[in-house]
C-alpha positions in Angstrom: 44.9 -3.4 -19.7 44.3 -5.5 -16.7 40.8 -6.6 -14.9 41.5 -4.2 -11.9 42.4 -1.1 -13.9 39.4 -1.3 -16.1 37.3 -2.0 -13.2 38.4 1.0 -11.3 37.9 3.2 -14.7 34.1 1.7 -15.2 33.7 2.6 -11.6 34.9 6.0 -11.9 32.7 7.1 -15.3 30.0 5.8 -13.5 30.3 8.1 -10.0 31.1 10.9 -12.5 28.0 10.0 -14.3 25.4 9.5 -10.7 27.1 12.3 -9.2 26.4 14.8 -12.2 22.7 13.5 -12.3 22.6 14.3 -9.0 24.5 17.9 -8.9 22.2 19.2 -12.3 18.8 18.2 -10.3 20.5 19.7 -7.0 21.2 23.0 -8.6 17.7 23.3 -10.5 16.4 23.2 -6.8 18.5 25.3 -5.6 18.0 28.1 -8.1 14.1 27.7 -7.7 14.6 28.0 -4.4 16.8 31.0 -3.9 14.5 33.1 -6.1 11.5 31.7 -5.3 11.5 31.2 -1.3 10.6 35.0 -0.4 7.7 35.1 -2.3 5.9 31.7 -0.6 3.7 33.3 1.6 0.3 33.0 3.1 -1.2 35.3 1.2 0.4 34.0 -1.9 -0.6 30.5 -1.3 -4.4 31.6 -0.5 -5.3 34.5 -2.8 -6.1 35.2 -6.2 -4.1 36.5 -8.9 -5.2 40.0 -9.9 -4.5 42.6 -12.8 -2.1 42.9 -15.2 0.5 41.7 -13.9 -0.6 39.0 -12.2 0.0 40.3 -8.5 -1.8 38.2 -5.7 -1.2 34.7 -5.4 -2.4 31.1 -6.6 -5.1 29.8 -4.7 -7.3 28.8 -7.8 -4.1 27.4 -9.9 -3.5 25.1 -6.9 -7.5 23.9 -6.9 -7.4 23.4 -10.5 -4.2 21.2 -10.2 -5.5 19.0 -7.7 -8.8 19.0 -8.8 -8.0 17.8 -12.7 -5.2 15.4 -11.1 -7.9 13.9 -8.8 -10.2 13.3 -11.4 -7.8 12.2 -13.9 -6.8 9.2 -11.4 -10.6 8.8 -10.6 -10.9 7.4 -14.4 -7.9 6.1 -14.7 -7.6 3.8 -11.9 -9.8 1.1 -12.4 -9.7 0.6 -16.0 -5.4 0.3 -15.5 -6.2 -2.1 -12.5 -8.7 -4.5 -14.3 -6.7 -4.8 -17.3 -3.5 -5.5 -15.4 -5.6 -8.3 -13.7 -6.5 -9.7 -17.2 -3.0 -9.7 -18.4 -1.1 -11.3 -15.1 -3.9 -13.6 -14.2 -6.8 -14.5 -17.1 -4.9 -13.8 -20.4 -3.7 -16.3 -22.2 -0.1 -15.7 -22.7 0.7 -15.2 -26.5 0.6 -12.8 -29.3 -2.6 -10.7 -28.2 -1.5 -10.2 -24.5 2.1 -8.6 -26.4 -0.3 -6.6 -28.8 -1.7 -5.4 -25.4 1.6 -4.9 -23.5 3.4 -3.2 -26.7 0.5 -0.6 -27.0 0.8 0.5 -23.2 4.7 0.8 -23.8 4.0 2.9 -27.1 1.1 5.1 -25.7 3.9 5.5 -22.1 6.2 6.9 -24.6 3.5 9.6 -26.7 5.1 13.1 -26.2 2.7 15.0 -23.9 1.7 18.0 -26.7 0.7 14.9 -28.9 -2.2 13.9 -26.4 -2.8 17.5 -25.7 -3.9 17.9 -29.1 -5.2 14.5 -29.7 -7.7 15.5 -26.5 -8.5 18.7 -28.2 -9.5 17.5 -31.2 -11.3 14.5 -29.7 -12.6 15.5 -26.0 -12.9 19.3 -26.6 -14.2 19.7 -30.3 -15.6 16.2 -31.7 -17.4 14.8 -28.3 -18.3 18.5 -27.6 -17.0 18.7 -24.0 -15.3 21.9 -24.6 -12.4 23.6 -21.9 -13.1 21.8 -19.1 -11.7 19.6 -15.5 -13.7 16.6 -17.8 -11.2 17.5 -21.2 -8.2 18.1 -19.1 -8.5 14.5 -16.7 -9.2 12.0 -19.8 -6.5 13.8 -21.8 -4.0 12.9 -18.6 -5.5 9.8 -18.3 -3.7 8.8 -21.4 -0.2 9.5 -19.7 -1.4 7.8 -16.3 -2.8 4.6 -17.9 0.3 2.7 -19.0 2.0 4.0 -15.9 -0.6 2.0 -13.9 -1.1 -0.8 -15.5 2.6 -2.1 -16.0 3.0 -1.6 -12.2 0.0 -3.2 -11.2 0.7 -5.9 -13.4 4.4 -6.3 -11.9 3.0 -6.1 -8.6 0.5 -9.0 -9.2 3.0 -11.0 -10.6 5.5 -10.4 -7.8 2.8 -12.0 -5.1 3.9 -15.3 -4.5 2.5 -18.2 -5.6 1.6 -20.3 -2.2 -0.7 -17.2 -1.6 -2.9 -18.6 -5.1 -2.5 -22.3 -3.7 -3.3 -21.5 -0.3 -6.8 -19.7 -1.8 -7.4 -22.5 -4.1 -6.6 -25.1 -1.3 -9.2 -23.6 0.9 -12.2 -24.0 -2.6 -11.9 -20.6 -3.8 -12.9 -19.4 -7.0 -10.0 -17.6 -9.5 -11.8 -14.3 -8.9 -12.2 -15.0 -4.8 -8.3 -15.5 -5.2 -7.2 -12.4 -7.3 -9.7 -10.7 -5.1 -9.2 -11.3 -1.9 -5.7 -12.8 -1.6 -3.2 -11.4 -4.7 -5.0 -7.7 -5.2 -4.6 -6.9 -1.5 -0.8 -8.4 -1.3 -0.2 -6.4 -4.1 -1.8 -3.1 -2.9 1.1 -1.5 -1.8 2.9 -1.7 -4.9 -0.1 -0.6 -6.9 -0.5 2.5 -4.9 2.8 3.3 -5.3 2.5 2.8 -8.9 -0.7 5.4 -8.5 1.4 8.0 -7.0 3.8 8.0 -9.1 1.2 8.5 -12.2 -0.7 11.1 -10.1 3.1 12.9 -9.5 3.7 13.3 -13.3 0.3 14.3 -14.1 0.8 17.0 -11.7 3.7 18.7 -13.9 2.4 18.3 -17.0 1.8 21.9 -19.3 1.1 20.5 -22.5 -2.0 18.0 -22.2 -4.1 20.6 -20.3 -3.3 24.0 -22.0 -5.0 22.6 -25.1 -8.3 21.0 -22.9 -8.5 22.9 -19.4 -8.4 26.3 -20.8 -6.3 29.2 -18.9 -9.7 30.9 -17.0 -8.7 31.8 -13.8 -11.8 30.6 -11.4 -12.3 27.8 -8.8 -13.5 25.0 -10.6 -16.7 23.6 -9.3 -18.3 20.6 -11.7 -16.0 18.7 -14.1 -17.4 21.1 -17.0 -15.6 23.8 -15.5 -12.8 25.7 -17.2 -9.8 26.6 -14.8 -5.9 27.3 -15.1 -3.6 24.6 -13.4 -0.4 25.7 -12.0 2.1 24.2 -14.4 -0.2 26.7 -17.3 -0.2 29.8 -15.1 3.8 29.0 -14.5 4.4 29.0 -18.1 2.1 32.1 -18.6 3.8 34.2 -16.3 7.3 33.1 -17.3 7.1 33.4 -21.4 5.5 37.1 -21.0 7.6 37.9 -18.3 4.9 39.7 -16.3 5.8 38.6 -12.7 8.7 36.4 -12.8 9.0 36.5 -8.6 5.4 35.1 -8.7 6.9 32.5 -11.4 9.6 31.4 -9.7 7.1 31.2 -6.4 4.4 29.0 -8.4 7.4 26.4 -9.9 8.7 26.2 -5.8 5.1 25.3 -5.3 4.3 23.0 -8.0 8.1 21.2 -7.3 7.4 20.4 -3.6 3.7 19.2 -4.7 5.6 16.9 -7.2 8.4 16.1 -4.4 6.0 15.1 -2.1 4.2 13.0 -4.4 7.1 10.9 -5.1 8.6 10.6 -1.3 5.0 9.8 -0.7 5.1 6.6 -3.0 8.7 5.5 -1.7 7.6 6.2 2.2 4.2 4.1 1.7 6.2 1.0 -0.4 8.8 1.2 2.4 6.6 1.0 5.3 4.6 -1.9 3.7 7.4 -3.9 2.9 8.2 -4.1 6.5 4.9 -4.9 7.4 
């Protein structure tokens, strides 16, 4: 078999493999979509569900979402972004700093009902905090962490090194440099890398049907109870009460999680060409 023939049949798998990628996530959308485009409405979007059957619309699900999501990236965020700093600019690079690195990779690839019941057992029961926003956002903080700290540590590693020689050049410090010259040259990857975390937490069911609870009510303080959208989706879809208002609240909760992510590309694009 010559060079050009097996080139052309590599080629070929992979289009077929991209383009079915591409056609199963295209026809997912689509069939959200097509059932779930009458029912977005006004009224759906800003009203409460009511009785049995779940009639009325979302309006609390949507506050819960954003509001556990919010706070889950309020914890989350500086803990990720100080140790990246350690790793990519203090650490000495050897068998702790691989320790470090391994355990973000393992606790990236924990199956989501694993730290749902890890932050039952440990945030809801054992610390005491019960259903709650609190539960729900260090639970998710879990998933988010090693998300933000390998991109935040691949950013700072990406700024280029005349920006540390210019700083040290001019008599500053390490921390004036990481501070002032390589965080804010990195800050467009690192809110990308954000984003991106805050995107997946939005979708997850698992993690915050066993802290958050299922209450529907607008959450007010983090020791509020409430019912995010991906656990009144499931809800309505497994007992088959109101599957229009299902297929409506998964529209919803996709276009949250769509915009999320053309929000990170859009901001890492614009920056680059800055």
């Amino acid at each position: 078999m010559n060079k050009n023939l097996t080139n052309s049949l590599a080629m070929a798998f992979l289009w077929i493999a991209a383009g079915t990628t591409v056609a199963v996530l295209f026809a997912v959308i689509a069939y959200v979509v097509v059932n779930g485009i009458m029912v977005i409405t006004p009224e759906f979007i800003f009203t409460w569900p009511e009785g049995v059957n779940a009639e009325g619309g979302v309006w609390p699900t949507i506050v819960s979402t954003l509001y556990v999501t919010g706070l889950a990236m309020l914890i989350v965020t500086p803990i990720a972004i100080l140790a990246a700093v350690y790793l990519a600019e203090y650490a000495v690079q050897g068998r702790l700093v691989n320790i470090i690195r391994f355990a973000a990779d393992s606790l990236a690839s924990v199956p989501s009902i694993v730290m749902g019941l890890f932050g039952l057992a440990l945030f809801v029961e054992t610390m005491g905090i019960g259903f709650s926003m609190l539960s729900a956002a260090l639970a998710l903080s879990f998933l988010m962490l090693p998300i933000v700290m390998r991109t935040t540590e691949e950013a700072i590693r990406s700024v280029p090194k005349y920006i540390r020689w210019g700083a040290y050049g001019l008599g500053a410090s390490k921390w004036q440099t990481v501070s002032r010259s390589v965080l804010p040259a990195a800050t467009p990857r690192i809110v990308t890398g954000i984003i991106l975390a805050t995107g997946r937490a939005v979708g997850e069911t698992a993690v915050v049907i066993y802290t958050m609870g299922q209450a529907i009510n607008l959450p007010l303080t983090p020791f509020d109870s409430g019912r995010p959208m991906t656990v009144h989706l499931y809800l309505l879809a497994m007992d088959g009460i109101n599957l229009p208002a299902a297929y409506g609240t998964a529209l919803l909760l996709m276009i949250m999680i769509l915009a999320f992510n053309l929000g990170a590309r859009y901001f890492l694009r614009r920056n680059r060409k800055v």
